[in-house]
C-alpha positions as CSV (number, residue, x, y, z in Angstrom):
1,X,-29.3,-13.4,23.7
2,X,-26.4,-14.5,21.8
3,X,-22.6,-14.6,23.3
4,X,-22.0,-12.1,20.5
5,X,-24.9,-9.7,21.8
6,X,-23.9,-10.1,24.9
7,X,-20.0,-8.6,24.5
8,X,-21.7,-5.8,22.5
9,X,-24.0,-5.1,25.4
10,X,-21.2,-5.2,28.0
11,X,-19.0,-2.6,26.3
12,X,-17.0,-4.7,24.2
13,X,-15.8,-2.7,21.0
14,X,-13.8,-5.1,19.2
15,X,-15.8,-8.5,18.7
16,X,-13.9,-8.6,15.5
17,X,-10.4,-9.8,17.3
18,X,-9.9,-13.2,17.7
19,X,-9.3,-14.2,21.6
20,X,-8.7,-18.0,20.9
21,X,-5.4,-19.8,20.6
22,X,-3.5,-18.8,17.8
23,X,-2.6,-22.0,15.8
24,X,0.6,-23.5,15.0
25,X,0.2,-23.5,11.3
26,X,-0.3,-19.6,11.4
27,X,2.1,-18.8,14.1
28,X,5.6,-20.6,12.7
29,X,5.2,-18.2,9.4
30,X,4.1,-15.5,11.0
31,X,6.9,-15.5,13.4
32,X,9.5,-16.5,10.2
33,X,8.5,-13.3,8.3
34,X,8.5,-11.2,11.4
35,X,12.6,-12.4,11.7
36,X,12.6,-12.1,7.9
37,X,11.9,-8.3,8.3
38,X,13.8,-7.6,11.8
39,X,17.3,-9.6,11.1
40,X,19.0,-7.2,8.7
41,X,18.1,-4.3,11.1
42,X,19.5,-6.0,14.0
43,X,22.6,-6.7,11.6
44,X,22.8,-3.6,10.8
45,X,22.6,-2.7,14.3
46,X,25.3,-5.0,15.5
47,X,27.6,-4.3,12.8
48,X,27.2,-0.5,13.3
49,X,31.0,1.2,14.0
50,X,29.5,2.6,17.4
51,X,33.6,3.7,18.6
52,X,33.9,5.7,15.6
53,X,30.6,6.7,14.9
54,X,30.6,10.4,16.2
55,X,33.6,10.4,13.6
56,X,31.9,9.0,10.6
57,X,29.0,11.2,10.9
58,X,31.0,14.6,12.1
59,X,33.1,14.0,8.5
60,X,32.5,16.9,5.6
61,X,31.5,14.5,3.2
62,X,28.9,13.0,5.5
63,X,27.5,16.4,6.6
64,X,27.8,17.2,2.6
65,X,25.5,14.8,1.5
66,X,23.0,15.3,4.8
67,X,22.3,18.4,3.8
68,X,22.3,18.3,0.3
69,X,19.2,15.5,0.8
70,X,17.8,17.2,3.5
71,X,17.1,20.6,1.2
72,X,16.2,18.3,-2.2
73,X,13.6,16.3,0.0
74,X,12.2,19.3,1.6
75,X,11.9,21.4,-2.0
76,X,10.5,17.8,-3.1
77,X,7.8,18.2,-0.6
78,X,6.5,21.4,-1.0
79,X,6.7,21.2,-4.9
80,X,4.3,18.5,-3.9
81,X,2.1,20.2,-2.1
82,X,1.8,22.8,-4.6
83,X,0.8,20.6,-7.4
84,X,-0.4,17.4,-5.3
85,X,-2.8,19.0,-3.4
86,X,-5.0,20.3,-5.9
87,X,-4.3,17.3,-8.1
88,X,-6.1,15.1,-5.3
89,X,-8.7,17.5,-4.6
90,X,-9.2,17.3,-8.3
91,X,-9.7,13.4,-8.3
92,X,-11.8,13.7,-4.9
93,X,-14.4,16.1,-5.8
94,X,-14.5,16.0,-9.2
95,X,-16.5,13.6,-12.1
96,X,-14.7,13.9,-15.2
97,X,-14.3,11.3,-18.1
98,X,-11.1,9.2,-17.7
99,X,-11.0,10.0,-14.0
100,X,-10.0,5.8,-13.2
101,X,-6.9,6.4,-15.8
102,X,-5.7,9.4,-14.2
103,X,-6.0,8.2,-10.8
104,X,-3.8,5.3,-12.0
105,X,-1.4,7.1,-13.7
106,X,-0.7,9.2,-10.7
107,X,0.0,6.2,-8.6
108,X,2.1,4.2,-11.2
109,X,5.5,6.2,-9.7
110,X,4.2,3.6,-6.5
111,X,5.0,0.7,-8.4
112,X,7.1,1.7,-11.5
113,X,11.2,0.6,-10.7
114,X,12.9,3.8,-9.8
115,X,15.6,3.2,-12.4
116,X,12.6,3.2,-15.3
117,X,11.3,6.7,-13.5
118,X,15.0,8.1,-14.1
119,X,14.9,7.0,-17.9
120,X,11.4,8.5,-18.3
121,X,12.8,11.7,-16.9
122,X,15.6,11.8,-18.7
123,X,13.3,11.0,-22.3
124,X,11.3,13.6,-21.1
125,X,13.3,16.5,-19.7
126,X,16.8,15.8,-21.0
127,X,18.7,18.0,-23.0
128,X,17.5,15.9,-26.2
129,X,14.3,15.0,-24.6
130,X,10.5,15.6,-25.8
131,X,10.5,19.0,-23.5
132,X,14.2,19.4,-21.9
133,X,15.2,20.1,-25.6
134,X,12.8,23.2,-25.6
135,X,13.7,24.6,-22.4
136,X,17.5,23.8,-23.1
137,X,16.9,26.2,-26.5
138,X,14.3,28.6,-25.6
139,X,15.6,29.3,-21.9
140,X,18.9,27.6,-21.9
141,X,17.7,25.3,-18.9
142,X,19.4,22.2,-18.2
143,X,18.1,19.5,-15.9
144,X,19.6,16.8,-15.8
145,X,22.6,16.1,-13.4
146,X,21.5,19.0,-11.5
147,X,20.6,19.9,-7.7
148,X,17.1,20.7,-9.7
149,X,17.1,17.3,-11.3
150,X,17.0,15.8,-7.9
151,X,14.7,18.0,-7.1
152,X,12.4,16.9,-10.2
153,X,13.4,13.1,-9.6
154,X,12.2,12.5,-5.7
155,X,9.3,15.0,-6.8
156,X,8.3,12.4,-9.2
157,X,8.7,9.0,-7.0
158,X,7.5,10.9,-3.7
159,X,4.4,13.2,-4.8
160,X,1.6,10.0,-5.6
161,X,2.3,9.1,-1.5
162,X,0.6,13.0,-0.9
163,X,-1.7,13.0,-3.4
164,X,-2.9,9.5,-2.1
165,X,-3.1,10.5,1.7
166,X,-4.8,13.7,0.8
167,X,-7.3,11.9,-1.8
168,X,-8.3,9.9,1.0
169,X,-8.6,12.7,3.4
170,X,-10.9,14.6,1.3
171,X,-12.9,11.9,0.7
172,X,-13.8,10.9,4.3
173,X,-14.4,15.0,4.7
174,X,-18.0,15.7,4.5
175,X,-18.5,18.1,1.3
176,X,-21.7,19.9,2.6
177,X,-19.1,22.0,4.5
178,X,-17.9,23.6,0.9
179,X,-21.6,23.8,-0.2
180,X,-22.6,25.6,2.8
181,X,-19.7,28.1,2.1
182,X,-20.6,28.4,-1.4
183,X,-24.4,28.7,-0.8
184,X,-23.1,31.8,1.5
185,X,-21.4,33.7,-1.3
186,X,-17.9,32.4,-1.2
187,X,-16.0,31.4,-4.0
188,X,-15.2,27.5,-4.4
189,X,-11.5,28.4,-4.4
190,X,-12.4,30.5,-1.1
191,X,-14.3,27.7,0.3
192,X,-11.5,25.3,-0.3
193,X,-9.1,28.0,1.5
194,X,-11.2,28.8,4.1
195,X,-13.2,25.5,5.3
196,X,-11.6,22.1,3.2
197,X,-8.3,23.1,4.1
198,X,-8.4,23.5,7.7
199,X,-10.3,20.2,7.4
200,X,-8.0,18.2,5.8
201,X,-4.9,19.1,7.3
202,X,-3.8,16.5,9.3
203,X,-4.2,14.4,6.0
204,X,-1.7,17.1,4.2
205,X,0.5,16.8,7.0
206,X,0.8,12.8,7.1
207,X,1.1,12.8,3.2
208,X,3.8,15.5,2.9
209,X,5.3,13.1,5.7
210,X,5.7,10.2,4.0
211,X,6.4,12.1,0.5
212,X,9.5,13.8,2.4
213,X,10.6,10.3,3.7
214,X,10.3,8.9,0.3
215,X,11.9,11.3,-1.5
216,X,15.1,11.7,1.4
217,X,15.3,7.5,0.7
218,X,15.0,8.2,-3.1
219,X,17.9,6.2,-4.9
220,X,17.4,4.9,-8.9
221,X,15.5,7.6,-10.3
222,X,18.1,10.3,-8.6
223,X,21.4,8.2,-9.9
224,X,19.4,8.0,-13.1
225,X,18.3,11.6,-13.8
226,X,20.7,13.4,-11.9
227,X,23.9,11.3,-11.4
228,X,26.4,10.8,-8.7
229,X,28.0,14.3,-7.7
230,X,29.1,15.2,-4.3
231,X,28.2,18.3,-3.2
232,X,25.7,18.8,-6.0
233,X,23.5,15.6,-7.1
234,X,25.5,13.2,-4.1
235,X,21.9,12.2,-1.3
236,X,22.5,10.2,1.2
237,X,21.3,7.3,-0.4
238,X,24.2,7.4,-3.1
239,X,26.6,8.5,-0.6
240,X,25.7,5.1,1.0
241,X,26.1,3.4,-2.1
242,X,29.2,4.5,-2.9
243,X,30.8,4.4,0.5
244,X,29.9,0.7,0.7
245,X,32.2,0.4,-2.5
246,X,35.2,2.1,-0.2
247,X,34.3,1.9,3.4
248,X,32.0,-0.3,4.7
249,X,32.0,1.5,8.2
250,X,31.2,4.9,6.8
251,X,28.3,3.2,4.8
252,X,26.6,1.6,7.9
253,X,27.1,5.1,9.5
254,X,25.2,6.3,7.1
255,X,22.5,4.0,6.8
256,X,22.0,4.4,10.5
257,X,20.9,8.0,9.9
258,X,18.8,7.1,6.9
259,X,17.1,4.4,9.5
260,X,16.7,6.7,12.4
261,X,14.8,9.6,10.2
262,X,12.6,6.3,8.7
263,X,11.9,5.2,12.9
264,X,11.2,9.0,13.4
265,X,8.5,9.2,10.6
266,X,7.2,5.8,11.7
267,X,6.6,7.5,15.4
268,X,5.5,10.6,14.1
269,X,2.3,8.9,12.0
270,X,1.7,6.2,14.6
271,X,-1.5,7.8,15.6
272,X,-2.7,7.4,12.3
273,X,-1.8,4.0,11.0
274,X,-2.4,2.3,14.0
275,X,-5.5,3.5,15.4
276,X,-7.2,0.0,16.0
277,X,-4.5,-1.0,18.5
């Protein structure tokens, strides 16, 4: 018997992790990137204004802007949810020609600069843009520099991280449960209600997750699109960037909330991104 079958035979369940000396050539980068990644949190850390802290964060501006990105990223979310969820049930369990193309075009927000997402919006739904000129003279709706343009803006940057999470949820999901239901009489939108849904819903839940996180962090496409107005358009992220312009110690107050809400989401999925541990 080999040394391999052996470990298998006595109840080893990882043969795939390496047990031998890690070498020098690997560890010395390994260990650079890791201080690469850590040193401007611990900066930011031991530059933090901890004696006048409660101060910074008790101010109104501070509480302004908090809860002004804490209501856009939550409406963000669950305007995801409406429209993300069946878009990735959609791409999950459905064959339709040009299925590649959409899939990539749902997930270009992942990669396209936030900046270019604001100019697309603002093309698209501006008051002179390809539909923001209808709605601004059919229904006299204006988006831009709007709470609803933030809205619309972390929507668009945030939603491909659910549709993603719940794409891959669905397909790991075994689809003879939906058959079954169908083959019973129920509808396909009743099956999806009554057994995909439950199914999937720790993949919903991680998704809408990390599409709240995103959009609460959302900065180019929201400056873009909606501008830079406290109290209406003004997140937390601006209110960062601006603050850093005036007062340095009220911007590292704030990033220190915008880094404890990112530690918080990190805990809160830890389960599912690092099962193999």
């Amino acid at each position: 018997m080999t040394p391999f079958a052996s470990d298998l035979r006595k109840g080893d369940r990882r043969p795939d992790r390496i047990r031998t000396g890690v070498p020098l050539a690997l560890l010395l980068p390994a260990l650079l990137g890791l201080a690469f990644l850590l040193l401007p949190l611990a900066a930011l850390l031991i530059r933090a204004p901890w004696h006048s802290l409660p101060e910074q964060l008790t101010s109104p501006e501070v509480w302004q802007a908090l809860r002004l990105s804490l209501i856009c990223a939550t409406s963000a979310t669950a305007l995801s949810l409406v429209v993300g969820v069946p878009l990735a049930w959609l791409l999950a369990r459905t064959d339709f020609p040009g299925r590649g193309l959409v899939r990539a075009l749902v997930t270009l927000p992942l990669v396209l600069p936030p900046v270019v997402g604001g100019v697309a919006l603002l093309l698209a739904l501006g008051r002179n843009g390809v539909v923001g000129q209808w709605l601004d003279s059919w229904f006299g709706i204006t988006l831009p520099f709007t709470t609803t343009g933030v809205v619309l803006a972390e929507t668009f940057v945030a939603m491909p991280f659910l549709v993603i999470s719940v794409e891959g949820t669905l397909r790991a999901a075994d689809p003879r449960y939906e058959e079954a239901a169908t083959t019973l009489g129920a509808s396909r939108f009743t099956a999806f209600r009554r057994v995909t849904l439950p199914l999937i819903a720790p993949g919903i839940a991680a998704g809408a997750v990390l599409a709240w996180a995103r959009a609460l962090g959302e900065f180019g496409a929201t400056i873009t699109f909606a501008g830079n107005f406290p109290g209406r358009t003004q997140t937390m992220p601006l209110a960062v960037y601006l603050a850093l312009q005036n007062d340095p110690e009220a911007a590292i107050a704030l990033s220190l909330v915008l880094l404890a809400v990112s530690i918080a989401v990190l805990a809160g999925l830890r389960d599912r991104w690092m099962t193999a541990s």
